[in-house]
N, C-alpha and C positions, 0 to 999 in steps of 0.2 A: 736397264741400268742396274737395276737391283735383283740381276738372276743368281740367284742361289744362297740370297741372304739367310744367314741365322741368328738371331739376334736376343739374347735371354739379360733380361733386364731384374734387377734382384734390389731388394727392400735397400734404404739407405746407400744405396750405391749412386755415383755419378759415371754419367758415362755421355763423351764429346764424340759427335761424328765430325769427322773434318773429309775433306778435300773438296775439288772445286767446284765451280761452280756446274750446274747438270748431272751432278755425279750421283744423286738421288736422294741427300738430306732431306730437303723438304717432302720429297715422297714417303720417308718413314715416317715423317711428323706425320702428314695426312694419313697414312694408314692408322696410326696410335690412334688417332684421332675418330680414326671411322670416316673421313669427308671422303674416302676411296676405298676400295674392296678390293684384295689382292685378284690377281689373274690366276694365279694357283699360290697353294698353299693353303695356310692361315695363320689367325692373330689370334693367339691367346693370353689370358691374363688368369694368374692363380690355378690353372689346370682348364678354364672354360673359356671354349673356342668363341670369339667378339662375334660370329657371324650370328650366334646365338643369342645375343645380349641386346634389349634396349639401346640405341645409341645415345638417345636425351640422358640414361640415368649412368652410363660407362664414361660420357661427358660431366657428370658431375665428380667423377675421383681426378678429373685431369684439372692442372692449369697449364694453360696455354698464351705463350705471346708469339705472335704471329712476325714473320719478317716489318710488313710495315702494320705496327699498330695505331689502330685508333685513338685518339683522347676528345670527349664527349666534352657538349659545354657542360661546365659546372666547376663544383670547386675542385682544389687537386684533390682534398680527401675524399670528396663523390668519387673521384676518377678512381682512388686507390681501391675504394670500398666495393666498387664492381667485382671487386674478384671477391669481396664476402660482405653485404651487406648489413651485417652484426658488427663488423669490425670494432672491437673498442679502438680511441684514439688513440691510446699507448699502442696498439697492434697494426694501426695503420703507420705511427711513425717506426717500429721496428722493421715493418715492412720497405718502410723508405729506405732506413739506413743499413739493412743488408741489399739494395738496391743501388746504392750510390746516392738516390735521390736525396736525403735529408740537408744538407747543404745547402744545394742552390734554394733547395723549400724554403730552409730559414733565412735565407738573403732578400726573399720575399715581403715585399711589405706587409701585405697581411698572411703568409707565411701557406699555413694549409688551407684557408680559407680562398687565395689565390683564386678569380675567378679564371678560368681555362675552355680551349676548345672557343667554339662558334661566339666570335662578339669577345671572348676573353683574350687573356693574355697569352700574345702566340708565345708557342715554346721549341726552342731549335729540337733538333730530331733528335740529338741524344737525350736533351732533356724529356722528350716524349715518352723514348725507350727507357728512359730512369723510370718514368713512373707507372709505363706497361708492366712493366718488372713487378716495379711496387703490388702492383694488382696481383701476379700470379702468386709472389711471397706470400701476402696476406691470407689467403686462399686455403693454405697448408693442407694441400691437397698431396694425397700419396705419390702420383706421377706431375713430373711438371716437365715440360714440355718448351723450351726456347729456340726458333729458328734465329738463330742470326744472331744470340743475345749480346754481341758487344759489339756489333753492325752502329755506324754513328755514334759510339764514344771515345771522349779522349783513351790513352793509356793508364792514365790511371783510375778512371771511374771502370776501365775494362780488367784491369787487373782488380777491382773490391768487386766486383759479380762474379769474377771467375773464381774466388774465393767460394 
């Protein structure tokens, strides 16, 4: 699917792979990623070839939200804080509202406190992907990494992420 890819990815830039499905998107995520090792070629980042590099510590510059992400039990702000356990609370709700999430958050009765996940309160799937989001935003990690990211939102929470 992805013979003869070139694909040069540069500081502050945004850049959308589309077309359909099988066509090999989530195969570039996994490569970026390292969870797969090309058949030929290579993956490099700042001039050093990944086959070279730690994977645990090449995964610490990435955020990553996966097609179907997970939300852990706990509160939504735990769930957000996964992508940076330091988070201050002002950085976990920025994180929400360049996510979309901050809205339905405050329509919450106990708002970020929100228990979630296992025993909590279910949340539909885009609300899920709001706050996988939330997590990777937080992160502010140099590459970020979205399979799918407006997979299960309305049009308008998918037009504020694609922002």
């Amino acid at each position: 699917v992805l013979d003869g890819l070139d694909l040069e990815l540069y500081p502050d830039e945004t850049v959308a792979l589309v077309g359909p499905s099988g066509s090999g998107k989530s195969t570039v995520a996994n490569l970026l990623l390292g969870f797969v090792d090309p058949v030929r070629g290579r993956i490099s980042a700042g001039g050093l070839d990944l086959a070279h590099c730690r994977a645990d510590l090449w995964r610490e510059q990435i955020a990553w939200v996966p097609q179907q992400p997970t939300i852990f039990r706990g509160t939504i702000a735990d769930n957000i804080r996964l992508g940076d356990p330091g988070a201050t609370e002002r950085s976990v709700r920025d994180a929400a509202v360049l996510a979309g999430a901050d809205r339905f958050v405050q329509a919450l009765p106990f708002g970020y406190e929100t228990l979630v996940g296992d025993g909590g309160r279910p949340l539909s799937a885009g609300e899920s992907r709001r706050i996988a989001l939330a997590r990777a935003f937080v992160r502010s990690a140099p590459l970020v990494i979205l399979d799918e990211p407006t997979a299960d939102l309305d049009r308008t929470s998918a037009a504020v992420v694609a922002v």
